[in-house]
N, C-alpha and C positions, 0 to 999 in steps of 0.2 A: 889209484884214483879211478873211479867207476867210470865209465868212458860208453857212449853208444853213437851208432851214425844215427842220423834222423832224415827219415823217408816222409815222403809226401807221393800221395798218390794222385797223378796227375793222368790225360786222356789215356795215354800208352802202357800208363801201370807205377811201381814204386818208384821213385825216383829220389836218390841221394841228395840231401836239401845243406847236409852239414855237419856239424860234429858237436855233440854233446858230453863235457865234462860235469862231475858233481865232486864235488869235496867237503869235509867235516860234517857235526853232527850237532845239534840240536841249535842254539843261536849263532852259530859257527858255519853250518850248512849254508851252500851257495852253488851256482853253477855257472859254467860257461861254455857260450855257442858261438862257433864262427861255419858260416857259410861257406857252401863249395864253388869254386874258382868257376866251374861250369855247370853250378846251375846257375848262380847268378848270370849269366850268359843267356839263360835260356829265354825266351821271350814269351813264355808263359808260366814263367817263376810267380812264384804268390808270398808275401812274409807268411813265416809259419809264425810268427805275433804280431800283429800289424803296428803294435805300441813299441814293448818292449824289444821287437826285434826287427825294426823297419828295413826295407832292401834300400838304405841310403848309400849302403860302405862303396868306394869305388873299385875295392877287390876284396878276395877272397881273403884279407889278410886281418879285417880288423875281427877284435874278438870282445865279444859282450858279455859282462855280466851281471848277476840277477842284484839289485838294490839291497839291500839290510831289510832283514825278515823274511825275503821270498827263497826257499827254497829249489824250485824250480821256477822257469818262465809261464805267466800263465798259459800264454798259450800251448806251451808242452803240459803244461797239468790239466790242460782240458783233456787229454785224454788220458791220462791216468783213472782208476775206479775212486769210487768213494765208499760209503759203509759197506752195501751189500760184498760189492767185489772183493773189498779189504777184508772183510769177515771171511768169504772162500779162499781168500789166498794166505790168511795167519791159519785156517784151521791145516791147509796142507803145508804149511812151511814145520809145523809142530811145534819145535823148542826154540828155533831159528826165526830173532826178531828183521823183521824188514822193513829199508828205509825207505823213504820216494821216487828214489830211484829204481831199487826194486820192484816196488805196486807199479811204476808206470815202463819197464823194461816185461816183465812177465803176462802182460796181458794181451792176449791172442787179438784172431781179425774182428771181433764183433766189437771192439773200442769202437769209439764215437770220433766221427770226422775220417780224414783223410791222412791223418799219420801214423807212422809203425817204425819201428826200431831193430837194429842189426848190430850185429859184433864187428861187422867189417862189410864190404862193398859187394859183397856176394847176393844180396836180398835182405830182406827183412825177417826177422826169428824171432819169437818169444825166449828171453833169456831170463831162465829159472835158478833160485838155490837149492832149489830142495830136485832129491829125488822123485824124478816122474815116467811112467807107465806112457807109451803110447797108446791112446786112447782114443776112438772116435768120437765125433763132435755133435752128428745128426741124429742121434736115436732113442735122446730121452722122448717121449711125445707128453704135452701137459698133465696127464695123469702122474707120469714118473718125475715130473720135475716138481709136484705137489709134496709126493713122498718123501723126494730129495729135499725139499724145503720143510718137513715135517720131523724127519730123522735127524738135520742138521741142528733144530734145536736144542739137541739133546744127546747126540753122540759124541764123542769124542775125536779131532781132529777131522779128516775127509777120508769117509769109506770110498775103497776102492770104487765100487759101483757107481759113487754119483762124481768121481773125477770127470765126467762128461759136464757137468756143471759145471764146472771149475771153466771150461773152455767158451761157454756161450754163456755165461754169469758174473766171469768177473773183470770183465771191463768197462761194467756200466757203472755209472754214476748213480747217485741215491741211495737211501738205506733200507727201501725195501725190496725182499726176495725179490728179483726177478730172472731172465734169461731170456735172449737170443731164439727165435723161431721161423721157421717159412711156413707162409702158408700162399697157394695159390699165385704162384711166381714171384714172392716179394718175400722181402724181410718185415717180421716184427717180434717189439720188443711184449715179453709179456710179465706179467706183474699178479704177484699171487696175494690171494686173502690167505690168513693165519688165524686159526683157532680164537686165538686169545685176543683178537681185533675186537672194542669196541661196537663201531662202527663198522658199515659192509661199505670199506675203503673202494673197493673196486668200483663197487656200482655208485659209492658218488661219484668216481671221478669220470668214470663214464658218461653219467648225466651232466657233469658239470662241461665236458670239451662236448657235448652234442649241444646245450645250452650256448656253451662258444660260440659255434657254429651258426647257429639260430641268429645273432646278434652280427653276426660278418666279419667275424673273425678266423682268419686262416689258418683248420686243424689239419689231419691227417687221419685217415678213414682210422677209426677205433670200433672194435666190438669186446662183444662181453660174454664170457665161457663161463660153462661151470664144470669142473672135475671132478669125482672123488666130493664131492656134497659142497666144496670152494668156490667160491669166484674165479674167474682168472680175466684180467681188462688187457686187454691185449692192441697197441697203436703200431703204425707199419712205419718204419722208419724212413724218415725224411732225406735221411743224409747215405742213401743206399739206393742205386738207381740202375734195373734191370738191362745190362746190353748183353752182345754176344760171348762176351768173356764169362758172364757171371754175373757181378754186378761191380758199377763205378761208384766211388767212391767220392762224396763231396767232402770238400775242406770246411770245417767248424770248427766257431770258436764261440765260446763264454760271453755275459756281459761282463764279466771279471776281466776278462783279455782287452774288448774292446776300450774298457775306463781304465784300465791299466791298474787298476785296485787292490788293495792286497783282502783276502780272505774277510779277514778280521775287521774291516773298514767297511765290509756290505752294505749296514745298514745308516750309512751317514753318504753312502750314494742314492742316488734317484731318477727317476724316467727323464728329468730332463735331460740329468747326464747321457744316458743313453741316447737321446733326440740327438745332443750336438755332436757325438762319436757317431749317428747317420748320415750325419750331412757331411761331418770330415770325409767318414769312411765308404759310405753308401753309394753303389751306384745308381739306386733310385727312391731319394733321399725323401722327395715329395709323400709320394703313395706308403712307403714303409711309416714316414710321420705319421700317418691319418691311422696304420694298422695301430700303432705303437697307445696310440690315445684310446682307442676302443679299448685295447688289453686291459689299460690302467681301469678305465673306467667299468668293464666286466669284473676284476679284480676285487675292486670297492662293493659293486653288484652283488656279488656272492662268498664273498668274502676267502678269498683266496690269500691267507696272512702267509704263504711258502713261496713269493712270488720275489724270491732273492737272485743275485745275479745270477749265478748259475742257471737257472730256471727260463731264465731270457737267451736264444741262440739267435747266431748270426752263420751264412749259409756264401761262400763265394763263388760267384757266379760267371767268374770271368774276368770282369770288372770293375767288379768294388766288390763289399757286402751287402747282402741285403737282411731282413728280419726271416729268421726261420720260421715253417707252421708254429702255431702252440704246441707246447707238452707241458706236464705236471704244473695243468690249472686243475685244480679241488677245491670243493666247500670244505671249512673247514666250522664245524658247532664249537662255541664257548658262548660263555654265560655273558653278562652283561650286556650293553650296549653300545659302549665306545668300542671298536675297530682301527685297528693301524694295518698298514700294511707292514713289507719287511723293506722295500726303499722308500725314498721317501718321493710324496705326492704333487705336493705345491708350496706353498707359501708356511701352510702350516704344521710342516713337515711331512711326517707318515702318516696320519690321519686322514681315515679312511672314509671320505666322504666328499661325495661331486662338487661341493661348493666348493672346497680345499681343491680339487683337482683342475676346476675351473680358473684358479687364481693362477694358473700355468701356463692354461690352454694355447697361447700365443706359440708356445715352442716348438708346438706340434703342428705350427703351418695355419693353426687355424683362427677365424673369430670365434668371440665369446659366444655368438647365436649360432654359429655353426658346431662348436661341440654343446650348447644348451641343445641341441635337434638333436645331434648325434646319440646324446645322454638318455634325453628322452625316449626314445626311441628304444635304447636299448632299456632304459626302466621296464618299460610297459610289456616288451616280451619275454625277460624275465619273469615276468612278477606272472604273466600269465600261461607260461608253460613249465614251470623248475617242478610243480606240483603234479604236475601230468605228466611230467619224463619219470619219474618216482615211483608211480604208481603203476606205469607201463615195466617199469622192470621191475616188480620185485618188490621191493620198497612197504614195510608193515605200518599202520597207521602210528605209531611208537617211533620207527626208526625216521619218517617225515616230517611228526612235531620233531625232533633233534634237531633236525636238520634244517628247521623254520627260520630261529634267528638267524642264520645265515645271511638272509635275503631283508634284511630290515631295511638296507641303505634302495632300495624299489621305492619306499615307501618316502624317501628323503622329498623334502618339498627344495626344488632349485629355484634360486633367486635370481628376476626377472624373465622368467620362464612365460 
């Protein structure tokens, strides 16, 4: 039975949170966690899932496990990778298929949040199947991790040379190239254009968290590179905080974690869900309500249809959770004119449109003439800077019509406005 301890990285470093089992394999797959006798002690213990694996037990003894369908807990699959990671880690495993437990046992320190994984109470280790090379982790620089993301389309399994990638790329989440960088005493993540892009992904989505921004939405410093004739959109991470060790580590989790959700259910949750798991869970339920209403309504703005739970993070503070900066807001161009998002909005489900989002507004703390202002507001500075962020970088008169519908819902007329 595949077995790991589960670390939490708390002020003074890893600390042993409990024991993770996994068994069987495809609708059979399930697992189970029981906490340790002293950390439950400790009085700065945090649930590593605040749903699925509450600190209720009165010892160390009860043992939990995952509902029908979940193979892991979600909040242990927050930090496992997703496509990109998963794609580095099949091309080095070779012939050798790997389960959940493997993608989320194998992935080094740049995983997301505050936990990490051990064979036993010695510390935390990345535990591999496959044969691997010690290898150093800091010396691709953006230019080699271009090539490395160039080669990988088309070589077979992982050349030696870009196993450095392997180390600071596949414990992120999403499915596009990215990896793990410093720049200037911090961490960040960086995110690569590909040849065959459409779209010059990067510098929308540049434009689109600077846009964020504009509207008072809390992002995280992002800038925009170019390599090797690429893009590279590079954001400093939120959940990685400069002290004397190196850097602390914050606990994150999911909107998946927080609504207790499974996968496959994403799109039949919605913001309000997320509203009442702020107020359960939040320690500053008010002021994250108010951020949480902008998102939606920046979302609709520019049409951000990738704005699934994963995509929403929550950040522990001490004391409850709070709402993470933004990350992976994009315009995204399609044809028509109806717009959904991917949770859903208001009354009228997904449907992407301030009137729909209005029919909710209450959840988020607020009145209807205070998100009608909020709305407004952000209409107007959208609509009159998305074309001038565009144009400041790059952006060819061909690639900005694309990118035009996007922004149709500016144009939306709000009732009783």
């Amino acid at each position: 039975m595949p077995t790991a301890y589960v670390y939490v990285f708390l002020e003074e470093g890893p600390v042993p949170a409990g024991i993770l089992e996994t068994s069987g394999t495809g609708r059979e797959a399930a697992a189970r966690f029981r906490y340790g006798r002293r950390y439950l002690q400790r009085e700065d213990r945090l649930a590593v899932d605040p749903v699925q694996l509450p600190l209720t037990a009165p010892d160390a003894g009860r043992e939990y496990i995952t509902e029908e369908g979940f193979v892991l807990f979600n909040g242990i699959r927050d930090a496992a990778p997703d496509g990109w990671g998963r794609h580095l880690m099949d091309r080095a495993a070779g012939a050798q298929t790997l389960s959940e437990f493997d993608y989320l046992v194998a992935t080094g320190e740049s995983r997301v949040g505050a936990l990490a994984f051990g064979t036993d109470l010695s510390g935390p280790r990345r535990i591999v199947l496959w044969a691997e090379e010690q290898v150093e982790s800091e010396t691709l620089d953006l230019a080699g991790m271009i090539e490395a993301v160039r080669e990988l389309d088309t070589a077979e399994g992982l050349p030696r040379k870009y196993r450095r990638l392997l180390l600071r790329g596949s414990s992120l989440g999403g499915a596009r190239p990215k990896a793990t960088t410093e720049y200037d005493g911090r961490q960040w993540i960086a995110k690569f254009g590909r040849a065959d892009d459409r779209s010059p992904m990067c510098r929308i989505e540049f434009v689109t968290m600077k846009l964020a921004e504009q509207v008072g939405i809390a992002v995280p410093p992002v800038r925009l590179e170019k390599a090797l004739g690429q893009d590279i959109y590079l954001i400093e991470r939120f959940d990685r905080v400069p002290n004397d060790l190196g850097y602390r580590r914050l606990p994150f989790i999911s909107g998946l974690t927080i609504l207790g959700a499974h996968e496959s259910e994403s799109s039949r949750q919605s913001y309000r869900g997320l509203a009442d798991q702020l107020r359960r869970f939040g320690s500053e339920p008010t002021e994250d309500l108010k951020q949480l209403w902008r998102r939606m309504v920046f979302n609709i703005l520019c049409n951000n249809n990738d704005d699934h739970l994963r995509n929403h993070g929550f950040l522990w503070d001490g004391r409850g959770w709070r709402l993470s900066p933004g990350y992976d807001i994009v315009s995204f161009p399609q044809v028509g004119t109806e717009r959904d998002l991917a949770i859903g909005v208001g009354r009228n489900g997904r449907r992407a449109t301030i009137e729909n989002a209005l029919t909710d507004v209450a959840s988020f703390g607020l009145s209807r003439s205070e998100g009608i202002s909020i709305a407004q507001m952000m209409q107007g500075t959208v609509r009159a800077n998305w074309e001038k962020l565009c144009v400041s970088n790059g952006f060819t008169a061909l690639e900005i019509e694309r990118l035009r519908n996007c922004f149709l819902a500016c144009d939306e007329t709000i009732q009783g406005a």
